[in-house]
C-alpha positions, 0 to 999 in steps of 0.5 A: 092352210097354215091357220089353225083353228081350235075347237072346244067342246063346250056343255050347253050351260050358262057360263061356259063361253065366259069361262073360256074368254076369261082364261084366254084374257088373263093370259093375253090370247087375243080372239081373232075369230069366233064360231058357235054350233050348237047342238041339245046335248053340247057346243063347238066353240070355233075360234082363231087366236093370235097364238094358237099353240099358247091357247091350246095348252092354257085350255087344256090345263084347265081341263077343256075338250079341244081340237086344232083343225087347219083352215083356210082364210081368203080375204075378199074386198069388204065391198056389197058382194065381196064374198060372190066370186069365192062362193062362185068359184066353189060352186062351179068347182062342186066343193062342199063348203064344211062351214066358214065365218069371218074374222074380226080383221078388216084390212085396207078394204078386205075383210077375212073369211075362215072356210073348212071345206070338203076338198082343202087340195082342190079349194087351194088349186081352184083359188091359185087359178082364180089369182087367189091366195090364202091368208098368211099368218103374218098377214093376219097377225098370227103366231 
């Protein structure tokens, strides 16, 4: 779990993703994932950058609400049920999965998927058993 993720609370008005992309462009934070979840009144903004640290003070200074949670990213062959083993190995292991989505990243045949889970200590135990590994920030060309 050394990937951080960062969560910015959005207003649920036209605009408001633009802003943002447009202040992490013009300071050269590359977007490795995204995430939307929406609700009436707002919206979390889910996302992996190359360089979470930078992007979270830059966001900050321009006055947006934002938190950094650490996630776990597993790569699964990009392959027509690539994903079934990892979801299996939770079910059998009754962890709840919070959320999870993909990034952008494709390496030689993997595809990467960012999971926050219920019990992030038994995720990691369950995947070492399984001869699974989290993603590393080298791996995914994070800072």
């Amino acid at each position: 779990m050394n990937v951080h993720q960062i969560s910015v609370f959005l207003e649920n008005r036209a605009g408001q993703l633009s802003e943002i992309t447009a202040v992490l462009a013009e300071h050269h934070i590359d977007l490795r994932a995204i995430s939307i979840a929406e609700t009436a009144d707002y919206g979390v903004l889910r996302m992996i950058v190359d360089d979470a640290e930078k992007a979270t003070g830059i966001l900050l200074s321009h006055g947006f609400i934002l938190s950094m949670t650490p996630v776990t990213v597993i790569a699964v062959p990009d392959t027509p049920g690539g994903l079934a083993p990892v979801l299996q190995l939770l079910a059998e292991a009754h962890i709840d999965i919070e959320y999870m989505y993909s990034l952008f990243t494709h390496k030689e045949g993997q595809a990467y998927m960012v999971f926050r889970m219920s019990d992030e200590e038994m995720f990691a135990k369950k995947l070492a058993e399984h001869g699974m590994h989290p993603a590393t920030k080298e791996e995914l060309g994070l800072q």
